[in-house]
C-alpha positions, 0 to 999 in steps of 0.5 A, a space after each residue: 323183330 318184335 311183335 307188339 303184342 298186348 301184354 298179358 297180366 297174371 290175375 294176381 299182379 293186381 289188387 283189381 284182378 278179381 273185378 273184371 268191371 271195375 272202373 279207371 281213374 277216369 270213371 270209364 269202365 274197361 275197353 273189353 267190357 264195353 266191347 262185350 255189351 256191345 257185342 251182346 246188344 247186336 243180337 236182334 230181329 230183321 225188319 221183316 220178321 218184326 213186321 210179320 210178327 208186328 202183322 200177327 199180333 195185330 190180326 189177333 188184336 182185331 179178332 179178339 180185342 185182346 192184345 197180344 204179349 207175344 205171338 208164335 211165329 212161323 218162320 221160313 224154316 218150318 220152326 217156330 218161336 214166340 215173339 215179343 210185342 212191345 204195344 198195341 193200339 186201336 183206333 181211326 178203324 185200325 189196328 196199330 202194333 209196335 215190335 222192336 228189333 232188339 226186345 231187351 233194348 227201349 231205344 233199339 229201332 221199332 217196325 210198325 205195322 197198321 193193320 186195316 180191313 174190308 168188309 163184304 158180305 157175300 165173302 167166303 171163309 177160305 178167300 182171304 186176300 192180302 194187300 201189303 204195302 210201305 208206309 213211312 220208313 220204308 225205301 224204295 227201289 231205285 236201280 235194277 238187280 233187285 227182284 222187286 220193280 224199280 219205284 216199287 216199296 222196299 219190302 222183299 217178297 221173303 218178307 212178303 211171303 212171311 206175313 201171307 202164311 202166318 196170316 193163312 195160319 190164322 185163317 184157318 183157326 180164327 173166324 174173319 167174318 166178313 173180312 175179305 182183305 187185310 191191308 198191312 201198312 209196314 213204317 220205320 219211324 226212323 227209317 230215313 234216319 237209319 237209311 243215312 247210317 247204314 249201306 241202303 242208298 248204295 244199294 239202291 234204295 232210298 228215301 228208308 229202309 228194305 224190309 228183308 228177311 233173313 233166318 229170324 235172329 241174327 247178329 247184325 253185320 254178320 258174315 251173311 249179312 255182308 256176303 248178302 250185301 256184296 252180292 247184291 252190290 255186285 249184281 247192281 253193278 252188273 245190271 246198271 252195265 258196268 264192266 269193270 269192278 273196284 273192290 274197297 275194304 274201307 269207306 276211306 280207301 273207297 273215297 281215293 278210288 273215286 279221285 282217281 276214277 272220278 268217270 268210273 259209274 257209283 255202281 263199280 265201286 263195291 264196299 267188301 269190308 274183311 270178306 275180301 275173298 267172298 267179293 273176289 270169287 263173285 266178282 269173277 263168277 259174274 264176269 267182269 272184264 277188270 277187278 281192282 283192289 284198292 286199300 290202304 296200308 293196313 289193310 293191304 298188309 292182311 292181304 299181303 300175309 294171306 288173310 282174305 278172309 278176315 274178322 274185324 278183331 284180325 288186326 296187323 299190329 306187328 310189322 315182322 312181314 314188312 320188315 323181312 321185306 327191308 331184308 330182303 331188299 337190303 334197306 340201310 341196317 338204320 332204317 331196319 332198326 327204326 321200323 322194329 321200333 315202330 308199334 303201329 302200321 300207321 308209323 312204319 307206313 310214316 317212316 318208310 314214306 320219309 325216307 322213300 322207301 318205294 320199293 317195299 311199297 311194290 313188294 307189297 304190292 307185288 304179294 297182295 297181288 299174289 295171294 289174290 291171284 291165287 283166288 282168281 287165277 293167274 291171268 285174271 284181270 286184276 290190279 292191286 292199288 295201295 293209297 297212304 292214308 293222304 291219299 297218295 298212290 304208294 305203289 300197283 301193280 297188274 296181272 300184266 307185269 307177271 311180278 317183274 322186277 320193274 315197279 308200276 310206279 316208274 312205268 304206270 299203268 293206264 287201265 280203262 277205268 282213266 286215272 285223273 289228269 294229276 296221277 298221269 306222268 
């Protein structure tokens, strides 16, 4: 069987071997390079640093009349660095600065903060008090789970509590006067645009962004960053009263599953990505009566080779696992020597459909389920559900069938999450 593997060339095969940024005939340069100045531009700040460090700068700016380049930041850790400012301004009794969540990108997202204060005379040095509140950009709470009321600004008290003590810090070198009260209005000019883009609204919060903080630099959709966002799922569905769970690692796999469970609430459906196992272990911590696992054929292959723990780059390009399948169930020696010629998962999964190969599709099935009942334990509720990229049901299988020989297709499965009149035999 072979592998498919990208071939690798010797650096002296070719004359452009010693210039890994040269450009094709087309003007474009290589795929590799461009995925690595991609991969370098998703370094950056969270909104709750920028706008701690956006408040920071503004205090100063208001006290001194000087703005700020950068401001040292005190960070939840106890660490400090310096950081950037990309502008200042003044005016309409308040002080506006700019931050940018990525400092060496013009376009990237700024936080805004407007800072604006009370007088009185009778105030104490020592007394300062803070008002920090939302403005344009920023989300607010509409589902329970999150720690921050519901109808309340989006700006988690993490990020909250940041601001407060680099504020305190000045306070306690810097004269206020007769300042009693800081008001911090934090916007996202492109809040809302963002919010479209990114995974908020499933998480309950609309109309912008959350203003969050997390260490103060860090990569987007890191590994953190998606357990973060799955546990937070998990815990939404939980307080909304949901009982059973339906785990998709794709936006497409996730759209089937609404077919077939079109009663199902919008919180049971939980996004995991690669972090398979991370929503798995959570799931069951948290006491769900059912978990489903519905994927696609690529991504169902992973599972079935183990790989519940993954990376974007953990591609399946070889279909060695599915054809040792076909020998084991002695599929016909002419359909075997056309699944090794297949390149992609895509055109194996093509093939096996046209010549109605349904028994691999349950032993695939079958294996996945396996790999994650091994997380859960063997008697956890749980189904395996596997969509061809159409949206056809292939094959599932459930902790019930204790990995018979009988495939679920032949004698479905009614869970209580009801499938749709059409999937019903």
């Amino acid at each position: 069987m072979k592998a498919y593997r990208r071939k690798r060339t010797s650096r002296n095969s070719n004359s452009h071997s010693g210039n890994r940024n040269h450009r094709d005939a087309s003007g474009n340069t290589h795929h590799n390079d461009r995925q690595r100045i991609e991969k370098k531009n998703r370094l950056g700040y969270t909104t709750g640093t920028c706008a701690a460090g956006a408040a920071k700068a503004a205090t100063i700016y208001l006290l001194t009349g000087d703005p700020p380049e950068t401001v040292s930041l005190l960070l939840p850790s106890g660490k400090r660095f310096w950081f950037p400012i990309k502008g200042c301004e003044k005016g309409d009794g308040r002080v506006t600065v700019r931050a940018s969540t990525v400092a060496a990108n013009p376009n990237a997202p700024e936080v805004w903060v407007h800072l604006s204060y009370e007088e009185n005379e009778y105030h104490q040095s020592g007394s300062l008090s803070f008002a920090i509140h939302g403005g344009k950009g920023v989300g607010k709470i509409a589902k329970p789970g999150f720690p921050i009321p519901i109808g309340e600004d989006a700006i988690f008290p993490e990020s909250q509590e940041l601001i407060r003590k680099n504020l305190q810090e000045l306070s306690k070198y810097m004269h206020f006067g007769s300042i009693c009260q800081l008001h911090v209005t934090i916007e996202v000019p492109e809040g809302e645009k963002l919010a479209r883009q990114s995974l908020a609204h499933r998480l309950g919060i609309e109309g912008g962004v959350a203003i969050q903080e997390t260490p103060a630099l860090s990569r987007m959709a890191t590994t953190d960053a998606w357990n973060h966002l799955i546990d937070r799922a998990l815990t939404i569905a939980r307080e909304s009263g949901v009982t059973e769970v339906v785990l998709t690692p794709g936006a497409m796999g996730e759209r089937f599953a609404r077919e077939i469970f079109p009663e199902a609430p919008p919180e049971s459906f939980v996004l995991t990505a690669d972090h398979i196992e991370h929503a798995l272990l959570q799931a069951k911590a948290m006491g769900f009566t059912k978990i489903f696992f519905v994927s696609l054929f690529s991504k169902m292959l992973k599972v079935m080779t183990g790989k519940t723990r993954m990376s974007p780059k953990s591609f399946i390009t070889s279909l060695v696992p599915v054809y040792h399948i076909g020998l084991v169930e002695k599929l016909p020696e002419e359909l075997l020597a056309e699944l090794n010629q297949c390149k992609t998962p895509r055109e194996g999964l093509e093939l096996l459909i046209r010549e109605n190969a349904g028994i691999v599709f349950f032993r695939i099935c079958q294996r996945a389920h396996r790999n994650l009942a091994r997380l859960l334990g063997n008697d956890a509720p749980l189904e395996v559900i596997l969509f061809s990229y159409d949206g056809e049901i292939l094959s599932r299988f459930k902790t019930e069938e204790r990995y018979s020989q009988v495939n679920v297709l032949d004698n479905p499965f009614m869970p209580s999450l009801e499938p749709t009149q059409a999937e019903r035999p």
